[in-house]
C-alpha positions in Angstrom: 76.7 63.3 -77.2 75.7 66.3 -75.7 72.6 66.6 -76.7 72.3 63.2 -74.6 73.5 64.7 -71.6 71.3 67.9 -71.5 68.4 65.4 -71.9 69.8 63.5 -68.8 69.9 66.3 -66.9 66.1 67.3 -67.6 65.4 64.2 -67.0 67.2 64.1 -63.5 65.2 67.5 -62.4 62.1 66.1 -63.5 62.5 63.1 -61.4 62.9 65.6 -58.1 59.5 67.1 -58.3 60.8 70.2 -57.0 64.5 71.5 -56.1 66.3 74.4 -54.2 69.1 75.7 -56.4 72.8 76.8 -54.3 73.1 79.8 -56.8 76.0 82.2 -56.9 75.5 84.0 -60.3 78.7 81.8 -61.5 78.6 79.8 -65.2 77.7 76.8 -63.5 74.7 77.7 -61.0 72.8 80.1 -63.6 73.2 77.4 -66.1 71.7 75.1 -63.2 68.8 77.3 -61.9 67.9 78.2 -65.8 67.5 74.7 -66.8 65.3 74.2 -63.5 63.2 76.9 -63.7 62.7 75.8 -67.1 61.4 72.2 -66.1 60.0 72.9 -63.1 58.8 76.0 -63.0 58.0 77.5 -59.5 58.5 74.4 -58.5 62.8 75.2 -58.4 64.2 78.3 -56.1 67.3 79.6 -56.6 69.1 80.7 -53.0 72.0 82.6 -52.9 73.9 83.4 -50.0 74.6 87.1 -49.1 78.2 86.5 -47.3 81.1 88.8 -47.0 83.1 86.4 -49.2 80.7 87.0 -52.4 81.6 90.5 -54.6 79.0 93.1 -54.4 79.5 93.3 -57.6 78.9 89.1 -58.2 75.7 89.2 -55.9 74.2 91.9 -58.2 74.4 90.4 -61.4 73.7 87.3 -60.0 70.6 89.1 -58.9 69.9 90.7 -62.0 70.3 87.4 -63.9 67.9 86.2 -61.9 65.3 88.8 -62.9 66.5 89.0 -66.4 65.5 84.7 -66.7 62.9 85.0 -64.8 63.8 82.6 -62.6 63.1 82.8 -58.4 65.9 83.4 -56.0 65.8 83.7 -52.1 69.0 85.9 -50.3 69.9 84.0 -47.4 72.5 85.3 -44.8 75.4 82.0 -44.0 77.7 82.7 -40.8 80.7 80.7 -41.7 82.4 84.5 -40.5 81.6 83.2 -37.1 83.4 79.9 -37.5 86.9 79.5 -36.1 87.8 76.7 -38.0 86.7 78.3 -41.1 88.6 82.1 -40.1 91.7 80.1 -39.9 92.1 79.3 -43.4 92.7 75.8 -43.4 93.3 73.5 -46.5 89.7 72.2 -46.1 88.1 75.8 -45.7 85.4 75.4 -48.4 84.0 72.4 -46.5 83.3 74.9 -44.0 81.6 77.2 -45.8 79.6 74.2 -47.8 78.7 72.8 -44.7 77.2 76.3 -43.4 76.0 77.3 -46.6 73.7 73.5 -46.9 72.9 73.6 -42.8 70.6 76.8 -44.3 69.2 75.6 -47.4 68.1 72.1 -45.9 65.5 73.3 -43.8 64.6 76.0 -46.0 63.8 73.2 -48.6 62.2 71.1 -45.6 60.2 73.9 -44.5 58.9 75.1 -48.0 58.1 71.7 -49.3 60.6 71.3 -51.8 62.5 67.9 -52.1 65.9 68.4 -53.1 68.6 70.5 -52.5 71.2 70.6 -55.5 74.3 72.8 -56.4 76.9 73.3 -59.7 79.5 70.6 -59.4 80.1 69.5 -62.8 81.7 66.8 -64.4 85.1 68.4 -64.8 85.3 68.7 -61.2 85.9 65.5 -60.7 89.6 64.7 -59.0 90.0 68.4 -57.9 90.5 69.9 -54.6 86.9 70.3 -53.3 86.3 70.0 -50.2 82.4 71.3 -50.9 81.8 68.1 -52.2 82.8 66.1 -49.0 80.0 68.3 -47.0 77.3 68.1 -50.1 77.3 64.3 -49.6 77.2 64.6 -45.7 73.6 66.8 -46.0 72.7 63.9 -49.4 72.8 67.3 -51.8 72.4 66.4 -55.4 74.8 67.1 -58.3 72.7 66.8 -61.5 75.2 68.5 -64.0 77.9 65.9 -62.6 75.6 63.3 -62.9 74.4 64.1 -66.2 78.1 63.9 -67.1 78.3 67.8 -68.4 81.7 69.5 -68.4 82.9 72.5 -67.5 82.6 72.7 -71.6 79.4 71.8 -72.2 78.0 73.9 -69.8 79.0 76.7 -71.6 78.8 75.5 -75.1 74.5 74.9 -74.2 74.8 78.8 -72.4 75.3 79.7 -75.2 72.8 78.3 -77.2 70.4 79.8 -74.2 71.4 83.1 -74.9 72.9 83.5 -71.0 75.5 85.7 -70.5 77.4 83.8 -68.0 78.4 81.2 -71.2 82.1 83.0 -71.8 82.2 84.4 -68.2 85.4 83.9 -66.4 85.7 81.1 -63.2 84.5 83.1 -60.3 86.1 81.4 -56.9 84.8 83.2 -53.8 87.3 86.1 -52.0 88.6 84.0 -49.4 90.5 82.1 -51.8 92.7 85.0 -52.6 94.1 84.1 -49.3 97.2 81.7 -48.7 95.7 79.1 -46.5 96.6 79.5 -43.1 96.8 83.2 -43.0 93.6 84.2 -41.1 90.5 84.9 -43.0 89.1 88.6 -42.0 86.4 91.0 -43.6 88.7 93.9 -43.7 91.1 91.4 -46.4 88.1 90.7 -48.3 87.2 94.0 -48.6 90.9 95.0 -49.8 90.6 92.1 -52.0 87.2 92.8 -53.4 88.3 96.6 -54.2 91.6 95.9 -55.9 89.8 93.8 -58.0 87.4 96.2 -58.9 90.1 98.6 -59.7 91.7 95.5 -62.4 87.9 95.1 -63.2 86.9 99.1 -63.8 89.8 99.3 -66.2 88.6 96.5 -68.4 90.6 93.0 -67.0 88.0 90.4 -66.7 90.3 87.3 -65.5 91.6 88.9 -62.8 92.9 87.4 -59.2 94.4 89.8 -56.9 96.3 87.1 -53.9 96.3 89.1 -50.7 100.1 88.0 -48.7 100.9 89.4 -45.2 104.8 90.6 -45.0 105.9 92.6 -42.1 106.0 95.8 -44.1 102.6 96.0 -44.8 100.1 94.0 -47.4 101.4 92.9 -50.4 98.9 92.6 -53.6 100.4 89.6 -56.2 97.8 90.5 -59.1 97.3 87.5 -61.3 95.5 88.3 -65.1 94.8 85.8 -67.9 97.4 84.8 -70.0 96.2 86.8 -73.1 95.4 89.7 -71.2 98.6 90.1 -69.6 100.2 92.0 -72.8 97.1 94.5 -72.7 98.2 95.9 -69.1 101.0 97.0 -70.7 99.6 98.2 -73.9 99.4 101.8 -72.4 102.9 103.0 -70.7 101.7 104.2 -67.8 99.1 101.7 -67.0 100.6 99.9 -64.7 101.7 102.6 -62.6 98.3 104.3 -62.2 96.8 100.5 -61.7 99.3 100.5 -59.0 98.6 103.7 -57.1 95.1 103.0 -56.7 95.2 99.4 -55.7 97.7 101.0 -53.2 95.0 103.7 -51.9 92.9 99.9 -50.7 95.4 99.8 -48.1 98.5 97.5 -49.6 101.9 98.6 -49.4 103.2 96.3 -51.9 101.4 95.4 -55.7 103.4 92.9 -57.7 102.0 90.9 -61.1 102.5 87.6 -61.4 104.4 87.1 -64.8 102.6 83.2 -65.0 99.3 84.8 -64.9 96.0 83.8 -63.7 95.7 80.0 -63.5 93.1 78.0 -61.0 94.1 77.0 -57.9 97.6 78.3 -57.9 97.5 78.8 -54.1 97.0 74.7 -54.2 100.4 74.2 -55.8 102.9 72.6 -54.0 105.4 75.7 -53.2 102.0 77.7 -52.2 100.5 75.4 -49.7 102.5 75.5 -46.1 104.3 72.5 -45.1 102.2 71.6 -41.9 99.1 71.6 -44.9 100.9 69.0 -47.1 100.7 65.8 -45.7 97.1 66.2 -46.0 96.7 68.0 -49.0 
């Protein structure tokens, strides 16, 4: 049941005393830091990392969710932008940035006497692609919603019930993932990324993926939406066109739509992931 659950997950952040939160403003870490504030009290920090793979937009409402809740949160600054094996994109990128992002928040627990460190994997997550979890388990970081056995589901089904914003808010991966692994990650691609986004964003999209290719005639912009909101772009005839011209003004030469639409992980699929990445993947 889930009211079973929720109750094992109080209990499990009880039993830590105190807790440093990996927050990112997604469904999953606000749920996480709201139900920790809400047991422990100033006893739980939230730390989010200010990288140039997190949307101004995301770290700002992460921020103001934060304030709105009431709930503590540090800004820390990660450098996985000055790791090679992260810049080349490989299959197991997020491990890198996991690893950077827990090699900060260890000692800022150890140093401001809080016990644990946790972060958002859930029980859904189990038997995906996440390579996060491999370096979680190397630094002994905690999963309480996983362990609790929450789902992807329940976590917004009792969001809801909170009153938190974040219950219907669309999965938020972080901007190097709109990257085909191994093509280099670079800032200047995130910020393309990031912007023609916003553009999908400003005009009302909110599942929106825009899946930054390199060709030899310039950037190419493959622009993934949700399934139901794919009819919408064309609701308006010349919506796609001005959509078009100003993701083109980012800097791509190129903006195609994906006609499959949005789904998770569609750079893991088989055809996406380069052949020297399969045998591994």
């Amino acid at each position: 049941m889930l009211e079973a659950r929720y109750r094992k997950l109080r209990e499990l952040l009880a039993s830590y005393g105190s807790c440093v939160v990996a927050y990112s403003g997604g469904v999953d870490s606000v749920f996480l830091a709201h139900v920790a504030h809400d047991v422990l009290g100033d006893k739980a920090l939230a730390a989010i990392a200010d990288t140039p793979s997190l949307p101004r937009r995301e770290l700002r409402e992460a921020l103001d969710l934060a304030r709105r809740f009431g709930f503590p949160v540090r800004v820390i600054r990660t450098r996985e932008f000055a790791n090679p094996d992260y810049l080349a994109n490989p299959l197991n990128r997020c491990y890198f940035c996991k690893h950077e992002l827990f090699e900060e928040l260890i000692p800022l627990a150890r140093a401001e006497g809080f016990r644990v460190v946790v972060y958002g994997e859930n029980a859904s997550d189990v038997g995906d692609h996440r390579p996060g979890a491999q370096a979680a388990a190397e630094f002994a970081v905690r999963a309480p919603l996983k362990e609790a056995g929450l789902t992807k589901e329940d976590i917004r089904e009792l969001s809801a019930m909170m009153g938190l914003p974040t219950a219907d808010k669309p999965q938020m991966a972080c901007l190097s993932s709109r990257i085909p692994y191994g093509e280099p990650v670079t800032p200047e691609k995130l910020r393309m990324i990031e912007q023609a986004e916003d553009v999908l964003r400003d005009a009302g999209f909110r599942d929106v993926r825009v899946r930054h290719h390199e060709l030899k005639a310039g950037h190419l912009a493959r622009i993934e939406l949700g399934p139901d909101e794919l009819e919408r772009l064309f609701g308006e005839p010349d919506r796609p066109r001005r959509l078009a011209e100003a993701i083109k003004r980012v800097g791509y030469a190129h903006v195609t739509l994906d006609l499959l639409g949005y789904r998770r992980g569609s750079l893991n699929e088989p055809e996406a992931v380069p052949a020297e990445f399969r045998r591994t993947s």
